[in-house]
mmCIF file as Biopython writes it, N, C-alpha, C and O atoms, coordinates in Angstrom:
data_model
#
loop_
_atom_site.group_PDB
_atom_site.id
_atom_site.type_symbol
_atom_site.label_atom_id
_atom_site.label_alt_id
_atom_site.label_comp_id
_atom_site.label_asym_id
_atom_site.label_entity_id
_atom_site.label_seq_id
_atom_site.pdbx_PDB_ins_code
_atom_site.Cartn_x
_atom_site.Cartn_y
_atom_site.Cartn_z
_atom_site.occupancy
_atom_site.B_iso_or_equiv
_atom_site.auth_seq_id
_atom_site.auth_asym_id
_atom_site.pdbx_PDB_model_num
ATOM 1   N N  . UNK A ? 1  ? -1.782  13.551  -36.654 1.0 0.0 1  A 1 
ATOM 2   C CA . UNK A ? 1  ? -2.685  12.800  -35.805 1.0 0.0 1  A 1 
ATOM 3   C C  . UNK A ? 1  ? -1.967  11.567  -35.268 1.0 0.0 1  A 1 
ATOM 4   O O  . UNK A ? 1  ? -1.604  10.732  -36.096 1.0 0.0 1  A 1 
ATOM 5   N N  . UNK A ? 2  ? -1.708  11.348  -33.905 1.0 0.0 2  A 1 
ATOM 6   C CA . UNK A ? 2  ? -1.217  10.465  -32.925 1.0 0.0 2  A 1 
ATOM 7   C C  . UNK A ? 2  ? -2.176  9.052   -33.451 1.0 0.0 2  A 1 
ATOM 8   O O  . UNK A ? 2  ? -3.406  9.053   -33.439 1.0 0.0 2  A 1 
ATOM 9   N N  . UNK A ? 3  ? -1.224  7.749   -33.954 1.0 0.0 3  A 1 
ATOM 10  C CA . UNK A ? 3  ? -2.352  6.317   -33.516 1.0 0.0 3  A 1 
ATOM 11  C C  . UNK A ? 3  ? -2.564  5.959   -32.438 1.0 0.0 3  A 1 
ATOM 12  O O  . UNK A ? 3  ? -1.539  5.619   -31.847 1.0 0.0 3  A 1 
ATOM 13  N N  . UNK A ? 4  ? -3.602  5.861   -31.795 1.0 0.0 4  A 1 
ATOM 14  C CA . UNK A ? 4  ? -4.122  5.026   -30.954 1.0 0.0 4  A 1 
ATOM 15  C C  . UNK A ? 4  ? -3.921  3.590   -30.793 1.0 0.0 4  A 1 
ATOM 16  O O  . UNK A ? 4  ? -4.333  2.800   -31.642 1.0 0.0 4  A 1 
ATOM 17  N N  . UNK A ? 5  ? -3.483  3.327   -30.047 1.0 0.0 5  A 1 
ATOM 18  C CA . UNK A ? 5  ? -2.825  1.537   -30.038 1.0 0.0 5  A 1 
ATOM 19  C C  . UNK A ? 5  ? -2.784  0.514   -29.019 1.0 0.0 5  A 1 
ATOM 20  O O  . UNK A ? 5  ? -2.035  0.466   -28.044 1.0 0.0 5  A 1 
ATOM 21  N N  . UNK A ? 6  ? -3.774  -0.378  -29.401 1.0 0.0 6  A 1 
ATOM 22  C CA . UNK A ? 6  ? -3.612  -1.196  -27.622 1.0 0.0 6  A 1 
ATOM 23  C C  . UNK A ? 6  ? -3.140  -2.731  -27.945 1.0 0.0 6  A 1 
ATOM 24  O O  . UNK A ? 6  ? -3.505  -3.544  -28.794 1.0 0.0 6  A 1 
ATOM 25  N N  . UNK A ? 7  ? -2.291  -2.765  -27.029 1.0 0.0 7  A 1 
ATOM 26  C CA . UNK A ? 7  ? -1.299  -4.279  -27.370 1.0 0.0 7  A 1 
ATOM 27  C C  . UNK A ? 7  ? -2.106  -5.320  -26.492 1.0 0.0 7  A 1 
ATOM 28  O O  . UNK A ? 7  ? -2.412  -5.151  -25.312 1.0 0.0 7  A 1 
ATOM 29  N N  . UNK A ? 8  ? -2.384  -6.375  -27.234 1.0 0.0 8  A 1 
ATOM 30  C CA . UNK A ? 8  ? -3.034  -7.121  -26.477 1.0 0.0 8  A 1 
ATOM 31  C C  . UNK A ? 8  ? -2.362  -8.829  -26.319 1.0 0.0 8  A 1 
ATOM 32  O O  . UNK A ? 8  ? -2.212  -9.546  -27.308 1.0 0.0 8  A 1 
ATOM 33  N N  . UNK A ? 9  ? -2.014  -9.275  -24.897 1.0 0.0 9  A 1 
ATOM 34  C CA . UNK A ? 9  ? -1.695  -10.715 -25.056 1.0 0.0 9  A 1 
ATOM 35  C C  . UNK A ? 9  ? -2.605  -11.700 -24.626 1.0 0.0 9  A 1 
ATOM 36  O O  . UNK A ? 9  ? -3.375  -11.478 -23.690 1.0 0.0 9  A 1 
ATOM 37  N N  . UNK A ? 10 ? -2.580  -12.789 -25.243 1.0 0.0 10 A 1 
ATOM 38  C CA . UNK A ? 10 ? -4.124  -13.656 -25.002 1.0 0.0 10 A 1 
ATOM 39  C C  . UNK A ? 10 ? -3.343  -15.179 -25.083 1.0 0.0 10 A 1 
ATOM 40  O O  . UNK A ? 10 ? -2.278  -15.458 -25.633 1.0 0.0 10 A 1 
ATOM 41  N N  . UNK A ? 11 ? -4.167  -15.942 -24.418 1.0 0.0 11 A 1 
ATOM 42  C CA . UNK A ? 11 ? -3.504  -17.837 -24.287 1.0 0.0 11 A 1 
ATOM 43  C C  . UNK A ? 11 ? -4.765  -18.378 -23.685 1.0 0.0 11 A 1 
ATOM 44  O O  . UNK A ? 11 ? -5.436  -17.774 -22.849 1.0 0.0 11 A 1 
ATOM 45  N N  . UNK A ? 12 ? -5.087  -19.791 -24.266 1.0 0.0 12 A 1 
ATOM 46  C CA . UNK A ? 12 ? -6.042  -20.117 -23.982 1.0 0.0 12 A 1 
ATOM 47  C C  . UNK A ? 12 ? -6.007  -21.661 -23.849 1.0 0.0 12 A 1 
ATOM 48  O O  . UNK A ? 12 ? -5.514  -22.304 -24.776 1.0 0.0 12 A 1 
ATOM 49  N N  . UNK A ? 13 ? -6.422  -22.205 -22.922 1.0 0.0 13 A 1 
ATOM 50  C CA . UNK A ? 13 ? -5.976  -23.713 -22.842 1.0 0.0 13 A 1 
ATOM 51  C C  . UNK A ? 13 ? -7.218  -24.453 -22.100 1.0 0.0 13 A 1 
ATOM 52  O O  . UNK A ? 13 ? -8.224  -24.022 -21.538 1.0 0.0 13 A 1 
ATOM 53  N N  . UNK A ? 14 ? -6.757  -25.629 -22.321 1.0 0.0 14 A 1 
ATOM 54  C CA . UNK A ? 14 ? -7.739  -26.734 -21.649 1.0 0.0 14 A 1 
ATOM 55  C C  . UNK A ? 14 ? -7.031  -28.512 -21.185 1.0 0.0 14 A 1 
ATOM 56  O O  . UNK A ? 14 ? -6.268  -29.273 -21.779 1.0 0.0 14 A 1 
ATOM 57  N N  . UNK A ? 15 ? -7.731  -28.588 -19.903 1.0 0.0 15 A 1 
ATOM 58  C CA . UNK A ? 15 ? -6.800  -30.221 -19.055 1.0 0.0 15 A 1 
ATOM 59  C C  . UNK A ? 15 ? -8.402  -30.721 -19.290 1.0 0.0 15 A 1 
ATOM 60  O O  . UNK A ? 15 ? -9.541  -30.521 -18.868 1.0 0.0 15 A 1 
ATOM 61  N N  . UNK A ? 16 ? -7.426  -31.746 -20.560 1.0 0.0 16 A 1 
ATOM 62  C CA . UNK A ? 16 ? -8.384  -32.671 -20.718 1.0 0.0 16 A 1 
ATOM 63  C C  . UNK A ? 16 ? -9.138  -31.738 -22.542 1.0 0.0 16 A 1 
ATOM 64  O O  . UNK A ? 16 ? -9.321  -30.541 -22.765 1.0 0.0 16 A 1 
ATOM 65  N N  . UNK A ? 17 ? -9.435  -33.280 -23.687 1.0 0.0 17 A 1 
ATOM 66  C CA . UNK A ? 17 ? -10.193 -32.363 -24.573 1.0 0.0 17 A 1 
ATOM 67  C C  . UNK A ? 17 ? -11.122 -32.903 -25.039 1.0 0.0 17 A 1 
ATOM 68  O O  . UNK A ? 17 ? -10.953 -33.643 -26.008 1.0 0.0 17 A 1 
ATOM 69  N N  . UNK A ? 18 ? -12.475 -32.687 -24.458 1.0 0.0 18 A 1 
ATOM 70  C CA . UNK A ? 18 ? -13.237 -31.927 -24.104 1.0 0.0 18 A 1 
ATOM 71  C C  . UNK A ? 18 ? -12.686 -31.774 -22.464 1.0 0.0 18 A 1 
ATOM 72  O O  . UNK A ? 18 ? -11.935 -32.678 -22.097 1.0 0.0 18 A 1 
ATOM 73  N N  . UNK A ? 19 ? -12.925 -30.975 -21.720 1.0 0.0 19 A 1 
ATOM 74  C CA . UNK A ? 19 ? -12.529 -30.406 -20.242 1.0 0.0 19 A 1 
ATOM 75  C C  . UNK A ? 19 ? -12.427 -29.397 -20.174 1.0 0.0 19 A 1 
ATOM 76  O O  . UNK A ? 19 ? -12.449 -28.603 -21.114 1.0 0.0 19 A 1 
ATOM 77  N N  . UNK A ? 20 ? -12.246 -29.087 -18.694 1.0 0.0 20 A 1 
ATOM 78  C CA . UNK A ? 20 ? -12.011 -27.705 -17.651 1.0 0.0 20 A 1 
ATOM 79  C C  . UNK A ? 20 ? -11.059 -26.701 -18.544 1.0 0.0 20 A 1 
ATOM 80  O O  . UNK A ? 20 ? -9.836  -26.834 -18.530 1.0 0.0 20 A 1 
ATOM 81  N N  . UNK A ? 21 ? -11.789 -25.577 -19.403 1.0 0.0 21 A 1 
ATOM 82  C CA . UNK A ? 21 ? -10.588 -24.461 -20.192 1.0 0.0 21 A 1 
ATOM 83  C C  . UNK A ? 21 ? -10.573 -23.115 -19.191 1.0 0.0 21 A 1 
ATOM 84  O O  . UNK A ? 21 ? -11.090 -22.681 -18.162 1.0 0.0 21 A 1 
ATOM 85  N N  . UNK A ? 22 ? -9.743  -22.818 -20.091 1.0 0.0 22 A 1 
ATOM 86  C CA . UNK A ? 22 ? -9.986  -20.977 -19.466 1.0 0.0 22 A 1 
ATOM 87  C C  . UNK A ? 22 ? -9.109  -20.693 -20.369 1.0 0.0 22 A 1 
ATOM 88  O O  . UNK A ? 22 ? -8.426  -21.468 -21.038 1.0 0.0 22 A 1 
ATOM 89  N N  . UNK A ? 23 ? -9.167  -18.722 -20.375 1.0 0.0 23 A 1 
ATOM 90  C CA . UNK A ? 23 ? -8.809  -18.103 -21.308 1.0 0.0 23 A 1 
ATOM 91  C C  . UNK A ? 23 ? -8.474  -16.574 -20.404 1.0 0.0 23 A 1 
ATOM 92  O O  . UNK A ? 23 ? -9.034  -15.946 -19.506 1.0 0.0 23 A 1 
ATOM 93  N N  . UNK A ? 24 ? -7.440  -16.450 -21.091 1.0 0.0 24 A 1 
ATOM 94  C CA . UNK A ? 24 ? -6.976  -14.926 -20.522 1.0 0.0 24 A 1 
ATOM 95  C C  . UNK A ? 24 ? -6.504  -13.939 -21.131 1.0 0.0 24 A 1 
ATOM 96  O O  . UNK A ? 24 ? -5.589  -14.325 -21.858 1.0 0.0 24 A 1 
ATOM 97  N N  . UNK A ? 25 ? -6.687  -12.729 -21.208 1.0 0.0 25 A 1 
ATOM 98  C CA . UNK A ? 25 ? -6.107  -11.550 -21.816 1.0 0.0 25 A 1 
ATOM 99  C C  . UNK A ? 25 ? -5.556  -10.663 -21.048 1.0 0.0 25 A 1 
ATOM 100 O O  . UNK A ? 25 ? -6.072  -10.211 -20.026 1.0 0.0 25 A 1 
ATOM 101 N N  . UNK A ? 26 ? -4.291  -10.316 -21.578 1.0 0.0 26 A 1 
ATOM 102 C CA . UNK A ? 26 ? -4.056  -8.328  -20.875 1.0 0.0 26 A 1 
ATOM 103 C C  . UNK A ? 26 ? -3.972  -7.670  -21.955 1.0 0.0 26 A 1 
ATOM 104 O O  . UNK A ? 26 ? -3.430  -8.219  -22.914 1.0 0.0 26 A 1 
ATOM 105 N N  . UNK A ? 27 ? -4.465  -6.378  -22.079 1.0 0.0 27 A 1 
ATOM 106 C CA . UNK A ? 27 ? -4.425  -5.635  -22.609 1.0 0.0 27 A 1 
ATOM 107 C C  . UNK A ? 27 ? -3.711  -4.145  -22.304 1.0 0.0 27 A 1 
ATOM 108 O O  . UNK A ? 27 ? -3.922  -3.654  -21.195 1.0 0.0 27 A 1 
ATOM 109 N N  . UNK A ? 28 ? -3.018  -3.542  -23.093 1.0 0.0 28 A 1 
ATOM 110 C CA . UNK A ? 28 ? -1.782  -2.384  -22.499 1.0 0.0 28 A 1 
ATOM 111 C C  . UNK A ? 28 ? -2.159  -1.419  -23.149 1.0 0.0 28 A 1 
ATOM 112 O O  . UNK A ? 28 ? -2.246  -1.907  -24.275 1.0 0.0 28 A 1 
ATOM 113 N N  . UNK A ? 29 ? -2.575  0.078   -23.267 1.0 0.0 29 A 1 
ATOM 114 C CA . UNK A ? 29 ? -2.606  1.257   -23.459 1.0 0.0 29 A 1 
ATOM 115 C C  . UNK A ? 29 ? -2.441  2.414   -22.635 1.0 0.0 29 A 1 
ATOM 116 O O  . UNK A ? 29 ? -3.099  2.858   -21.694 1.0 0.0 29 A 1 
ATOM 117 N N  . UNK A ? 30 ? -1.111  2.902   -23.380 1.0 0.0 30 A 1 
ATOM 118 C CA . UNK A ? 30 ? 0.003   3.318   -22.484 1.0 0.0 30 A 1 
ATOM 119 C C  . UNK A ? 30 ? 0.192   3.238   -21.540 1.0 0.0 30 A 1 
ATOM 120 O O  . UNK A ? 30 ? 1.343   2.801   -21.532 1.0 0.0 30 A 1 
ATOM 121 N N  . UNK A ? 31 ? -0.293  3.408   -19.988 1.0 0.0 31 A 1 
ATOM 122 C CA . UNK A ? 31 ? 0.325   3.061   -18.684 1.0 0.0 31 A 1 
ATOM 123 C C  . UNK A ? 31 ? -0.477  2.634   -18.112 1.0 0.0 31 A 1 
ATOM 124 O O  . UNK A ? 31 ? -0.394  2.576   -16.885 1.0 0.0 31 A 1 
ATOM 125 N N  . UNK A ? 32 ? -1.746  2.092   -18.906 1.0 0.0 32 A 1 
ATOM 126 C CA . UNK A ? 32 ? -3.222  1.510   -18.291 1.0 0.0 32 A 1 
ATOM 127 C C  . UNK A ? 32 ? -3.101  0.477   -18.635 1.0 0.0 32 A 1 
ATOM 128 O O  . UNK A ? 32 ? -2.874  0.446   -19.844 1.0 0.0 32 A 1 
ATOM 129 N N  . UNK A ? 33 ? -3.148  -0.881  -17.983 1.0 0.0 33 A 1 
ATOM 130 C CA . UNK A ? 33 ? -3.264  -2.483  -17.585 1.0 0.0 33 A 1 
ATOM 131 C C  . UNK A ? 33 ? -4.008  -2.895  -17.472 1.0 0.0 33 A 1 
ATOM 132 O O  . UNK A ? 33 ? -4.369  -2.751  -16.304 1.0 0.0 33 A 1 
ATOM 133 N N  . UNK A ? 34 ? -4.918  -3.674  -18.235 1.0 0.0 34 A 1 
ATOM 134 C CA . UNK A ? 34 ? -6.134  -4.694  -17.957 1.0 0.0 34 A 1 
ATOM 135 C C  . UNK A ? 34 ? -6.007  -6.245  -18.176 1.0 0.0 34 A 1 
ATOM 136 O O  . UNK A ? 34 ? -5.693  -6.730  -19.263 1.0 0.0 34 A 1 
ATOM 137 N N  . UNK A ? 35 ? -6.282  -6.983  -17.043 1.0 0.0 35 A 1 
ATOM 138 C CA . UNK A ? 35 ? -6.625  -7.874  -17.343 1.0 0.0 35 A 1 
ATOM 139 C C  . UNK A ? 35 ? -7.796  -8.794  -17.458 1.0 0.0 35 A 1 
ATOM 140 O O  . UNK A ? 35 ? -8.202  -8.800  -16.296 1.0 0.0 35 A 1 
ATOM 141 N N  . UNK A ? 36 ? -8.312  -9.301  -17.900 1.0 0.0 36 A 1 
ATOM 142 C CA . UNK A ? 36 ? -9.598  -10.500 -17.842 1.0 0.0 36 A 1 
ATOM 143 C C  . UNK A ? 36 ? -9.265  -11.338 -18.007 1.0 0.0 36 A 1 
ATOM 144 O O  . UNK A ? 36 ? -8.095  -11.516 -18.346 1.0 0.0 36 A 1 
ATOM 145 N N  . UNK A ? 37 ? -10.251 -12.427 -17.829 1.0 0.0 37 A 1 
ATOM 146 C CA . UNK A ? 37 ? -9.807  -13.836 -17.892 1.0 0.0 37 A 1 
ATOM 147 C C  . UNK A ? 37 ? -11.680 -14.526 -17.735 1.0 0.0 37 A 1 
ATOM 148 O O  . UNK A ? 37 ? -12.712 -13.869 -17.599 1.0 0.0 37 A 1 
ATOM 149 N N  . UNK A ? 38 ? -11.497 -16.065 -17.829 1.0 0.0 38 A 1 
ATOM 150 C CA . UNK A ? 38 ? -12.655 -16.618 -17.734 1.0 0.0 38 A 1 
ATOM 151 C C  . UNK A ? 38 ? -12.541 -18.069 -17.754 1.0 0.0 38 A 1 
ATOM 152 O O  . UNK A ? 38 ? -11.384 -18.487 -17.713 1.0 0.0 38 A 1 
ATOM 153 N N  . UNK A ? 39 ? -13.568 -19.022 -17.814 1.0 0.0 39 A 1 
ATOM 154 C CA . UNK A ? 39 ? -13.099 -20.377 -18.148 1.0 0.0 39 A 1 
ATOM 155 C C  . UNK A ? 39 ? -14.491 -20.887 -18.202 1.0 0.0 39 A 1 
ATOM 156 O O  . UNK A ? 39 ? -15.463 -20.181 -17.933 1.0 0.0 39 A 1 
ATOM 157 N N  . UNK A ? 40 ? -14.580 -22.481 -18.656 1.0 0.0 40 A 1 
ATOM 158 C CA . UNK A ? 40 ? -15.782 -23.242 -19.184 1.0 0.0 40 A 1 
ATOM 159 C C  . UNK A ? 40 ? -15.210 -24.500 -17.903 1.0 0.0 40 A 1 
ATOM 160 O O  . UNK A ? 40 ? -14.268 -24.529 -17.111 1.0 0.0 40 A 1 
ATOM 161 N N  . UNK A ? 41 ? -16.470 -25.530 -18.270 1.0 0.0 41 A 1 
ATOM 162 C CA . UNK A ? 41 ? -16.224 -26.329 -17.392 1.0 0.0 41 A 1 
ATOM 163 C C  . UNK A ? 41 ? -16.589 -27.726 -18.556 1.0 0.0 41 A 1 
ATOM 164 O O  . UNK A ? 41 ? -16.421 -28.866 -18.123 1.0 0.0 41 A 1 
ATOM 165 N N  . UNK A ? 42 ? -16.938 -27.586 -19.585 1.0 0.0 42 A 1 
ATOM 166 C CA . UNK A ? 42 ? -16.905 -28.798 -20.264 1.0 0.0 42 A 1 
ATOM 167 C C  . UNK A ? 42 ? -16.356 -28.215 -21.946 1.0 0.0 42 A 1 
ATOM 168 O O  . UNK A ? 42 ? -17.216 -28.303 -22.823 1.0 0.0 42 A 1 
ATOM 169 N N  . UNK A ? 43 ? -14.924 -27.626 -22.370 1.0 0.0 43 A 1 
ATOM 170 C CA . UNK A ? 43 ? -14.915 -27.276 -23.423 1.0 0.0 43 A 1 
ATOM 171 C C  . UNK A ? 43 ? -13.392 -27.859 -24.280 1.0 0.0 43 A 1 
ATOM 172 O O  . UNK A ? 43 ? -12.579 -28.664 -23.824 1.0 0.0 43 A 1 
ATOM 173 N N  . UNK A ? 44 ? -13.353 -27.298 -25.366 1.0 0.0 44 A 1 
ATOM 174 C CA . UNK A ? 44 ? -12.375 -27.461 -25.928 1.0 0.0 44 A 1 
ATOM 175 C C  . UNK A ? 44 ? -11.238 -27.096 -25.992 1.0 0.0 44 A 1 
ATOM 176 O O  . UNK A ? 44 ? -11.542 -25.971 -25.595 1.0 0.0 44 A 1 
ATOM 177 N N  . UNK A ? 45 ? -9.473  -26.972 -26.229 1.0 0.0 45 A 1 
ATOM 178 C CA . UNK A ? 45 ? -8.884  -26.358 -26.320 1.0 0.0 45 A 1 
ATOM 179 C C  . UNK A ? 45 ? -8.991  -25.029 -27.772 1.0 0.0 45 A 1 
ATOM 180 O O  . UNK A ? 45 ? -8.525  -23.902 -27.605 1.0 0.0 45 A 1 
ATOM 181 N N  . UNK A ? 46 ? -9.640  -25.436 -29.041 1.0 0.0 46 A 1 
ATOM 182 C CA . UNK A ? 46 ? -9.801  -24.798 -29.509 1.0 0.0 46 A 1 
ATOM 183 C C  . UNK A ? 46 ? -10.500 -23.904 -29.430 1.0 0.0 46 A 1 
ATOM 184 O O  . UNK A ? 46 ? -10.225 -22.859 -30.020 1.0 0.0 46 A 1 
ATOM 185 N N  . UNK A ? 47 ? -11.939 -24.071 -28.461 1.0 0.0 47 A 1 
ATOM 186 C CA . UNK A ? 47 ? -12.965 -23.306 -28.277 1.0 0.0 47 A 1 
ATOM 187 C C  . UNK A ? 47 ? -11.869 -21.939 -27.206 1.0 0.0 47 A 1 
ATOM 188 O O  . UNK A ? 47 ? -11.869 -20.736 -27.467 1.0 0.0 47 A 1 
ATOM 189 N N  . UNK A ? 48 ? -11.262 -22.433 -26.341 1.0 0.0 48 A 1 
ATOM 190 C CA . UNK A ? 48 ? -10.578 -21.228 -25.399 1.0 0.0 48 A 1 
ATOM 191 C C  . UNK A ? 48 ? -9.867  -20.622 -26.275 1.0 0.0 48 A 1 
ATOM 192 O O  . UNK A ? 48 ? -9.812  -19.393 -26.246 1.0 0.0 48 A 1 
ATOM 193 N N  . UNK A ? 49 ? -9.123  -21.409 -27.307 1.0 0.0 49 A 1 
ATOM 194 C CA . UNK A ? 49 ? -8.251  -20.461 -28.197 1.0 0.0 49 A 1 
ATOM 195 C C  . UNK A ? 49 ? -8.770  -19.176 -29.072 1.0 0.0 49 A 1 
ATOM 196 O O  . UNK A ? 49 ? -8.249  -18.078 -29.266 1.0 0.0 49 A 1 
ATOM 197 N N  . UNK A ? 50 ? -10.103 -19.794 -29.560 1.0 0.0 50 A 1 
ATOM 198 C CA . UNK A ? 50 ? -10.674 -18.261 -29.863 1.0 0.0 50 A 1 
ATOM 199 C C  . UNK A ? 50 ? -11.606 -17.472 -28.984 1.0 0.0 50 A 1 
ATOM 200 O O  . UNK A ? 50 ? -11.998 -16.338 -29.261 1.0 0.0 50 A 1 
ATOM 201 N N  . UNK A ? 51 ? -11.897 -18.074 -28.027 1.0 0.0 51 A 1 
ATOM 202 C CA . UNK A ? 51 ? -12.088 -17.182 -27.367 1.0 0.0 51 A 1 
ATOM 203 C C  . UNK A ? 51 ? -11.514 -16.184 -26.490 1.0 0.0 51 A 1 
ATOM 204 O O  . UNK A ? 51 ? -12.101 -15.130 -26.247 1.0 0.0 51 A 1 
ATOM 205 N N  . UNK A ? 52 ? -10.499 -16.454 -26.057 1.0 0.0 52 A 1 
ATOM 206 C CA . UNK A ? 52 ? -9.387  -15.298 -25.395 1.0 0.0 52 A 1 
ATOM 207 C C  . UNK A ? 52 ? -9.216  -14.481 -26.810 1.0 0.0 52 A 1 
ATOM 208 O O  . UNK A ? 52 ? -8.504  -13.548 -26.439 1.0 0.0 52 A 1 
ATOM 209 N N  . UNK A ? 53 ? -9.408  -14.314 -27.970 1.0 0.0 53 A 1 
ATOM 210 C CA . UNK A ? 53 ? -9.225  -13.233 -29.055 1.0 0.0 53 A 1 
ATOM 211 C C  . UNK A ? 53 ? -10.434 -13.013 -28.891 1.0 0.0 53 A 1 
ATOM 212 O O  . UNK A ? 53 ? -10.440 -11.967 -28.242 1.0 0.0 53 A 1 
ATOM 213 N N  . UNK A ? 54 ? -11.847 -13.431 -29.116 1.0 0.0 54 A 1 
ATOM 214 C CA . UNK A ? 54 ? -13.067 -12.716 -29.340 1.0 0.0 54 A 1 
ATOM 215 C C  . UNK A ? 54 ? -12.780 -11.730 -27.912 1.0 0.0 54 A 1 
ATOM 216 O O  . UNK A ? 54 ? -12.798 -10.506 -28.042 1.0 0.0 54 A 1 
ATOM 217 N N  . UNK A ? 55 ? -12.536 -12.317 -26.646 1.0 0.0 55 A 1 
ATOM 218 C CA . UNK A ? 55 ? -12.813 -11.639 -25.448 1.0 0.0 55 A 1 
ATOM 219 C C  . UNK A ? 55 ? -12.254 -10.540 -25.597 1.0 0.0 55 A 1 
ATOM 220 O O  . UNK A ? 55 ? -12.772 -9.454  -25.337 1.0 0.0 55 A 1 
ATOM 221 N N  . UNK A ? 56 ? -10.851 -10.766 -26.143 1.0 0.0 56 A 1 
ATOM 222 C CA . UNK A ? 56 ? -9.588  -9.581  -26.341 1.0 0.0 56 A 1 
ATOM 223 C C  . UNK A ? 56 ? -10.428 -8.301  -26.927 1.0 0.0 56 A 1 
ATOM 224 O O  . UNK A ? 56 ? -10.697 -7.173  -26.516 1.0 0.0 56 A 1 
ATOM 225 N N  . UNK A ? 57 ? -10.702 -9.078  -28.117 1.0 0.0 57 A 1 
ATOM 226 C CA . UNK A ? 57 ? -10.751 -7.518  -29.045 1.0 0.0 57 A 1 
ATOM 227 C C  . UNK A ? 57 ? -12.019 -6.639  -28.776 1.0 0.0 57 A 1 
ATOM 228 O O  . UNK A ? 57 ? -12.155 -5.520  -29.271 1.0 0.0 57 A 1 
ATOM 229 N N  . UNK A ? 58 ? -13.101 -7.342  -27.804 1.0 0.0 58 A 1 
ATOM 230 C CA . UNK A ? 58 ? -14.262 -7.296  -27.272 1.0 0.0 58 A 1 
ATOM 231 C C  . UNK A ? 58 ? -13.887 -6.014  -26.516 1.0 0.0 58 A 1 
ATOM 232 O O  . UNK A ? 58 ? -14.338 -4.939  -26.912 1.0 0.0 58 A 1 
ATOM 233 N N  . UNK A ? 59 ? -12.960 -6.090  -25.280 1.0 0.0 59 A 1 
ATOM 234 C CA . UNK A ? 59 ? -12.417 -5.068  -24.301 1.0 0.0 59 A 1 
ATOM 235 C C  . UNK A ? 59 ? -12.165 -3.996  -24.954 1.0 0.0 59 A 1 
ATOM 236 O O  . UNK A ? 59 ? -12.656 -3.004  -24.414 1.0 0.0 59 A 1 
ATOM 237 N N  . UNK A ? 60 ? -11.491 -3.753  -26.078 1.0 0.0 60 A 1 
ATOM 238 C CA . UNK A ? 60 ? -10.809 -2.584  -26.604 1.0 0.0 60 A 1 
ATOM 239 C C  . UNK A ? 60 ? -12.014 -1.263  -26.721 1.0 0.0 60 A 1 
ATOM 240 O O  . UNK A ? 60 ? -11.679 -0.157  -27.144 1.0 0.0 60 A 1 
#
């Protein structure tokens, strides 16, 4: 039985803390490319940091 496997890269930042974040993912399974992305308008750098992983593993 073949694993199933999706590679995922995620970064998440913010100007200014509290301020303007956003958060982005791609995700790769085998020759299929996704990306998302998103952002807040009054948040944290930590808050984007987990959220580009909740978003990530959300997609799969």
């Amino acid at each position: 039985m073949q694993k199933e496997e999706v590679t995922i890269y995620t970064d998440g930042a913010c100007s200014g803390n509290p301020g303007k974040g956003g958060w982005g993912a791609v995700l790769i399974y085998g020759d299929v490319e996704k990306q998302i992305s998103g952002a807040e308008e009054n948040t944290t750098n930590n808050q984007m940091e987990l959220t580009r992983s909740n978003r990530g593993f959300k997609a799969t």
